[in-house]
C-alpha angles and dihedrals in degrees: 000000000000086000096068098048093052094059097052085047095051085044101054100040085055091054093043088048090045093055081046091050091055089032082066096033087052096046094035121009096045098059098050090048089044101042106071080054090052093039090049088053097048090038083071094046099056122120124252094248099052093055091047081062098046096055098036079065093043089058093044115019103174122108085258099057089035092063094044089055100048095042082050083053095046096051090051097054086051083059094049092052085048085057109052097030080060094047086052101044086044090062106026123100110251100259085061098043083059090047088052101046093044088055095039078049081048098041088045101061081038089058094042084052097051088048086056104047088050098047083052093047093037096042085061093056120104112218127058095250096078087064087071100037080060099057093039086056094046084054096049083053092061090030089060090056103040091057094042088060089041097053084037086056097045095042082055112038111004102045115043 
């Protein structure tokens, strides 16, 4: 009788162990097998910019370098928002080219308060590398909203 009630049991912890077994293989293993596929593919869809910064701190990958290469980026990305917020207003009617420069002008103090609320964190900061966490996140700041103008531009006037 003990006999029959072993067999059940094994069969039904190995069953149990092997749902756990995939359970961990989905949520771990799966990812790390998946992700350089996923990093390849948005490897080839990175902005100029951002591999002009990339390489500029490859070549030189001290805090120094590092913060040269982001403020270039970040000036680049100013240039790239200069560049689409003239292409819109360039086409827009003139209600809408109001509407776009009061919220640039709002964007833009915005944009002057963020940078002061992270020189006033970052400055607190012991270590050098938040330095350059300071001037990454300055240029995520003009990144966000050179891309938003961009995609605004193209929804409007490039993909109909």
């Amino acid at each position: 009788m003990k006999a029959l009630f072993k067999r059940p049991l094994l069969l039904f912890l190995s069953t149990e162990l092997f749902f756990s077994l995939s359970l961990v293989f989905s949520a771990v293993l799966s990812p790390i097998l998946i992700m350089p596929a996923l990093a390849a593919e948005s490897e080839s869809r990175k902005h100029e910019i951002d591999i002009f910064v990339d390489k500029a701190m490859d070549k030189d990958p001290s805090t120094a370098g590092m913060i040269k290469a982001m403020d270039e980026g970040e000036k680049l990305w100013d240039a790239e928002l200069n560049k689409y917020y003239k292409l819109l207003s360039e086409k827009m009617d003139k209600e809408s080219k109001a509407e776009l420069k009061k919220a640039q002008l709002a964007w833009i103090t915005f944009r002057d308060a963020e940078f002061a609320m992270i020189a006033d964190i970052y400055s607190k900061q012991e270590g050098t590398m938040y330095r350059v966490i300071a001037v990454s996140l300055r240029m995520e700041v003009v990144k966000r909203r050179a891309l938003d103008l961009k995609n605004l531009y193209q929804e409007l006037f490039v993909i109909k």
